[in-house]
N, C-alpha and C positions, 0 to 999 in steps of 0.2 A: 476377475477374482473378487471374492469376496470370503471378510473375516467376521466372523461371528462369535463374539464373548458371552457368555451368557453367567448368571449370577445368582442367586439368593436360593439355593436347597439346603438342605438340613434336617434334622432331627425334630420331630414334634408329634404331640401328643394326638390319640384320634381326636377327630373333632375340633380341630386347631384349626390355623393358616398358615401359608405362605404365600408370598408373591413372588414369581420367578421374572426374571429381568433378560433379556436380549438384544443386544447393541449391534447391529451392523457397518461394516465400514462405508458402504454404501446404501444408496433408495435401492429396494428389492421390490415388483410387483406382488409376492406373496411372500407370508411369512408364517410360519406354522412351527408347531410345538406336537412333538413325538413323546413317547415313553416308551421305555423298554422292561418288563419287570425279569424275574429269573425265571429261566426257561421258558420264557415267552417270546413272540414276536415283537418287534415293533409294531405303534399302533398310533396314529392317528388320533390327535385329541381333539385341536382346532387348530383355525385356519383363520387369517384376515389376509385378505385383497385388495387390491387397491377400486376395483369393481364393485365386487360382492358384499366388502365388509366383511362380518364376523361368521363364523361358519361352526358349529360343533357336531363331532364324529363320531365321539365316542360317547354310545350314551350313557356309560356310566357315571358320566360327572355331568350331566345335564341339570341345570338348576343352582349347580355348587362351583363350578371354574367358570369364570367370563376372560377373554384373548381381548387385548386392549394394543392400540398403535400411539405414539407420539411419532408421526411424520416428522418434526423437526428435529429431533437425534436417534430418526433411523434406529429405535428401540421399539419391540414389541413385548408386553406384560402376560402372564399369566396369576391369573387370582386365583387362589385355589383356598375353598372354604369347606367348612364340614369333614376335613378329610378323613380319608378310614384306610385303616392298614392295608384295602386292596390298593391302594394309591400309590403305596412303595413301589417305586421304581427310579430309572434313569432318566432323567426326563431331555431331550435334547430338541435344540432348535432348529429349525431348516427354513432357510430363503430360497427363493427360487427370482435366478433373474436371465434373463434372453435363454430358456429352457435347459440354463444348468439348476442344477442341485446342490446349496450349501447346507453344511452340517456344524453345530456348536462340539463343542467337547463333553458335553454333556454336564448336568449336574443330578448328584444324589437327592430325591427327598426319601425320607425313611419315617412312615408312618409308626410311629410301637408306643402302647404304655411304661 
């Protein structure tokens, strides 16, 4: 079992930032960052590995989010820079460890003027 906290969404202007934070209770092989916006799908943003390293999916934030690891507290970051109102969504976390699936509770970021 694994618990997943995850922390830092809110409210900001386009073109702002946030860094989004995720704590595991345990080492996870993979550790990736979801968004959900309204009436959309889930969707894959990025990904770090313990293999691969850093992986981006979604190309819409190519250039503007980097997925960052501190292996010594089992926290993985999202940098999210430039943002723009398409950016509003849910954003939730997920580990992957011996081929279960953990999920965060997600946090709000809310791109608006």
């Amino acid at each position: 079992q694994v618990q997943l906290v995850e922390s830092g969404g809110g409210l900001v202007q386009p073109g702002g930032s946030l860094r989004l934070s995720c704590t595991a209770s345990k080492w996870t092989y993979a550790m990736s960052w979801y968004r959900q916006a309204p009436g959309k799908e889930r969707e894959l943003v990025e990904r770090m590995t313990s293999v691969s390293g850093s992986t981006t999916y979604a190309d819409s934030v190519k250039g503007r989010f980097t997925i960052s690891r501190d292996n010594t507290k089992n926290t993985v970051y999202l940098q999210m820079n430039s943002l723009k109102p398409e950016d509003t969504a849910v954003y939730y976390c997920n580990a992957v460890l011996s081929a279960w699936n953990y999920w965060g509770q997600g946090t709000q970021v809310t791109v608006s003027s």
